[in-house]
N, C-alpha and C positions, 0 to 999 in steps of 0.2 A: 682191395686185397685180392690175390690170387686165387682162384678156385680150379679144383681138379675139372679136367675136359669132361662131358656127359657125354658119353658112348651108345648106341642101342648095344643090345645084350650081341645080336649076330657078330657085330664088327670085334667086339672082346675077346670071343673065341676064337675066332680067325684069326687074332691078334698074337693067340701065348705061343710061343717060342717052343725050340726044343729043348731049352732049360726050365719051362715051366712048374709050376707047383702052383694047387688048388690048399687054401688052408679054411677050413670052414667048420658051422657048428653040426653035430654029426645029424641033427634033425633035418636037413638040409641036405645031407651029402648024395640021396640018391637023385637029387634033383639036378645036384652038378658033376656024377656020372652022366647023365644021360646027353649033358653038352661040352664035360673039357675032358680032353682025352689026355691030358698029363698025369701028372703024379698026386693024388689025393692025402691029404692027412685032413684029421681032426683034429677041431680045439678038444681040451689044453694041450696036448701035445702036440710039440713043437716039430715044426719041418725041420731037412736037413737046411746045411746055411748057405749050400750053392745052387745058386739059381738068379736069371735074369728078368723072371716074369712074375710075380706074387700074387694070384687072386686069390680077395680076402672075399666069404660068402659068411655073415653073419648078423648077427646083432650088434650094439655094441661095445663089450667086450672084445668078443672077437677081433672086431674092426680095429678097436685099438691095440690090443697085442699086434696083430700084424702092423699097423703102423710102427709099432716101437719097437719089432723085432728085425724089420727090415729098416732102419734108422742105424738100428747097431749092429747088425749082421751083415748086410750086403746093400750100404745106402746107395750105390749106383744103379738098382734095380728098379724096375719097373712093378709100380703098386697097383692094382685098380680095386677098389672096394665096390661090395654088393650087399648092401644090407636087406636082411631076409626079413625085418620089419622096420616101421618109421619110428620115430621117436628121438633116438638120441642125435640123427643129423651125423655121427663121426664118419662119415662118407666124405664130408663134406668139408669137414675142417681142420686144422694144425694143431688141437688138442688132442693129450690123449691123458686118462684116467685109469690109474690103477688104485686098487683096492686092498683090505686089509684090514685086521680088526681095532684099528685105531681111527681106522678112517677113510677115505680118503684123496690123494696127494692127485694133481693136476700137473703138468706138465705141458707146454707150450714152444714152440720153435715149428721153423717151414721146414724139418727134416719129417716132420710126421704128418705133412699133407698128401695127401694118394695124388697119384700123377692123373688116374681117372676114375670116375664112377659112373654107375649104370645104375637102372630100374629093375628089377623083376618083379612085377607087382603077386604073378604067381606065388612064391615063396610064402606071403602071407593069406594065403585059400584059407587054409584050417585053422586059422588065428580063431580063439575066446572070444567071447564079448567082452571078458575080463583084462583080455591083450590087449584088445581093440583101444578100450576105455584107456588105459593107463598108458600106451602109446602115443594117442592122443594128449591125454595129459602134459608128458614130457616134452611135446613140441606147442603147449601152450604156454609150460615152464619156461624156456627158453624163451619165446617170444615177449610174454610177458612180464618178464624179469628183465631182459633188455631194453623195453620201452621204458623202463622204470629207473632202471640204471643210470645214478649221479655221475656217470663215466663217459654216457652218450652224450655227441653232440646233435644238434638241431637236424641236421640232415637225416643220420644213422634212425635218429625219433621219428621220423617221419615215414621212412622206409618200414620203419616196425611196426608203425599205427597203420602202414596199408595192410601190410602183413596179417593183421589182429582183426582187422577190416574181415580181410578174405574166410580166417577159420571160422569169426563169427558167422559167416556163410556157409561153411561147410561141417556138415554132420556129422555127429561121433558115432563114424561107423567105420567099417571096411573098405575105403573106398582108393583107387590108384594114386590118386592127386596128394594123398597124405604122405607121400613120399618125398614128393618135389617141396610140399609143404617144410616137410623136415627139415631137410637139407640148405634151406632157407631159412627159416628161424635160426638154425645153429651157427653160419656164414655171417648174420648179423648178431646173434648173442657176444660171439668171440668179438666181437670190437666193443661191447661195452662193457661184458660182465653178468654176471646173476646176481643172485639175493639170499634169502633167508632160507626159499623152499628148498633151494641146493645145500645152504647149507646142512640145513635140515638133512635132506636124502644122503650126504656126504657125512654125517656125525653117528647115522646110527643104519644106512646101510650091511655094512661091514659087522657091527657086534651085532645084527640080527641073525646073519648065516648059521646053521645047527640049532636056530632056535624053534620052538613053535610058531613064533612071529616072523619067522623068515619073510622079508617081502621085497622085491628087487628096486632099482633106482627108480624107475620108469612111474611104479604103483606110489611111492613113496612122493615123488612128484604130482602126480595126479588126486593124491588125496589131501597136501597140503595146499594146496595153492589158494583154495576156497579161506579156510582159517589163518594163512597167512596174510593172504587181501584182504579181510577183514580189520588181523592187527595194524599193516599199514596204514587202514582206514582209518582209525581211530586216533594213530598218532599223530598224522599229518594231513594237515588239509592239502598239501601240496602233491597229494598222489592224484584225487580225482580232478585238480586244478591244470594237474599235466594230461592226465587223460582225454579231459572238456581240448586240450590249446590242442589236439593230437585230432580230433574229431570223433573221439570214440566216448561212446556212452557208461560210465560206471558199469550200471544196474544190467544193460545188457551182457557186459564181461561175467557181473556179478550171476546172474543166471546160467550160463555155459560153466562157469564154474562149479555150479551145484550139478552139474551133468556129471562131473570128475569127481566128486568128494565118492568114497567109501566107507561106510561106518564102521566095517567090520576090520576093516585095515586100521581104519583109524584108532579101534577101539585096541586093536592087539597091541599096536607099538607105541602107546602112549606110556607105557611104564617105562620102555627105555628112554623115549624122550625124554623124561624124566631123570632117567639115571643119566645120560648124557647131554644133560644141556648146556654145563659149561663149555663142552665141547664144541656143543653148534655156537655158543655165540663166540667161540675162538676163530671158527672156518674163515678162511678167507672171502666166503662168497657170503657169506652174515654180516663181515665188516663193510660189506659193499653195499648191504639191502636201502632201497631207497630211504625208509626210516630209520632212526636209531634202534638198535634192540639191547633190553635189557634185564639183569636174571629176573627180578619181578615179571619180566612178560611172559614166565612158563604161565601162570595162573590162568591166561586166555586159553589156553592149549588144555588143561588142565578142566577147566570150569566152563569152557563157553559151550553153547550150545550149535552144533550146524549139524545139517544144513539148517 
């Protein structure tokens, strides 16, 4: 599959055009004053619609509006995405994800793959431990949910088992390489699918916004994954049977997981899981999870105990 060119950041700037436009998240913006010298806007607000150069600095969100704004507005143009943290990988791939209090809705075609991405690893300095942790999260969701996916073949599995290899190596902290990590989990998730967590983050994302339990995709991923790989566990022996053929170890996934759980996350958005869980088991990425789910299995989410 095609992947957008990796840039260093010098060659990018030197690259935008005198129809350029910077489109980014405003936390970020003074950072990309100080290197593109075109026309700035902030998300949510939309740039104008002519233009040949699009740099997207964001999270992603961001990343994906501008992928599907330059799709529909000026697909001959030139995209490079820069994500100011890791996690969701849309740098990297031909999805993109919009949102809404129903849910939601996934979208896929090569009009929304960026032509290039770069690193800034700067951008994430002042990131939480709390960022950190659930950024994390989302690129062990994606990896983890791909290894697992009845979608992958024997190859794609093998590639995702090195992959799961390396995070197991690598520490849930702040560190550069979690970028390139990202971008990589997501590059391979899109060929075989997710699972339950996304359904999960995808059913009750969206009716969390204005609430007290507001919590973003990212957190939502990072605190399920733990109780999710448990319910797989339980259902089918054929999770840790792939895992073992993959050369990874259950127990050690199973502990990197308890690194990501959240209690306090977990504890806010269990009543909408609750109120939404026909929803999750509708999501397209539920009907994909490597075991069966079904409405009896709120009760594990409900009653179980984790970590």
């Amino acid at each position: 599959m095609y992947e957008p060119e990796l840039w260093p950041l010098q060659r990018v700037f030197a690259a935008a055009t005198d129809n350029a436009l910077a489109w980014c998240d405003p936390s970020v913006r003074a950072q990309v004053e100080g290197r593109f010298h075109g026309e700035i806007h902030e998300y949510p607000d939309q740039p104008p619609e002519e233009f040949d150069f699009l740099l997207a600095v964001g999270g992603g969100k961001v990343l994906d509006a501008a992928k599907s704004f330059r799709a529909g507005r000026s697909p001959g143009a030139k995209l490079v995405a820069i994500p100011s943290i890791w996690g969701s990988g849309a740098e990297n791939s031909n999805i993109v994800v919009t949102h809404g209090p129903e849910g939601a809705t996934v979208f896929q075609g090569p009009e929304y793959l960026p032509d290039i991405r770069a690193v800034w690893p700067e951008l994430a300095a002042s990131l939480t431990p709390d960022l950190v942790r659930n950024a994390c999260g989302d690129v062990w969701a994606h990896a983890l949910e791909g290894s697992l996916s009845p979608l992958g073949d024997e190859e794609l599995k093998a590639e995702l088992a090195k992959l799961i290899r390396t995070l197991l190596d690598t520490p849930i902290a702040n560190r550069p390489e979690w970028f390139e990590l990202s971008a990589r989990a997501c590059i391979l998730q899109s060929r075989a699918g997710v699972g339950l967590v996304h359904g999960i983050a995808h059913a009750l994302e969206g009716a969390l916004i204005g609430t007290p339990a507001a919590t973003g995709h990212a957190a939502l991923c990072a605190t399920f994954l733990l109780p999710v790989f448990r319910l797989n566990h339980s259902l089918s022996e054929k999770v840790d049977a792939a895992l073992c053929r993959s050369g990874l170890d259950p127990e050690l996934i199973e502990s990197r997981l308890k690194e990501l759980f959240d209690q306090e996350t977990y504890s806010k958005v269990l009543p909408t899981l609750e109120e939404r869980w026909l929803k999750v088991l509708r999501d397209p990425c539920t009907r994909m999870n490597c075991a069966l789910v079904r409405p009896g299995h709120l009760d594990h989410f409900l009653h179980g105990v984790f970590p």
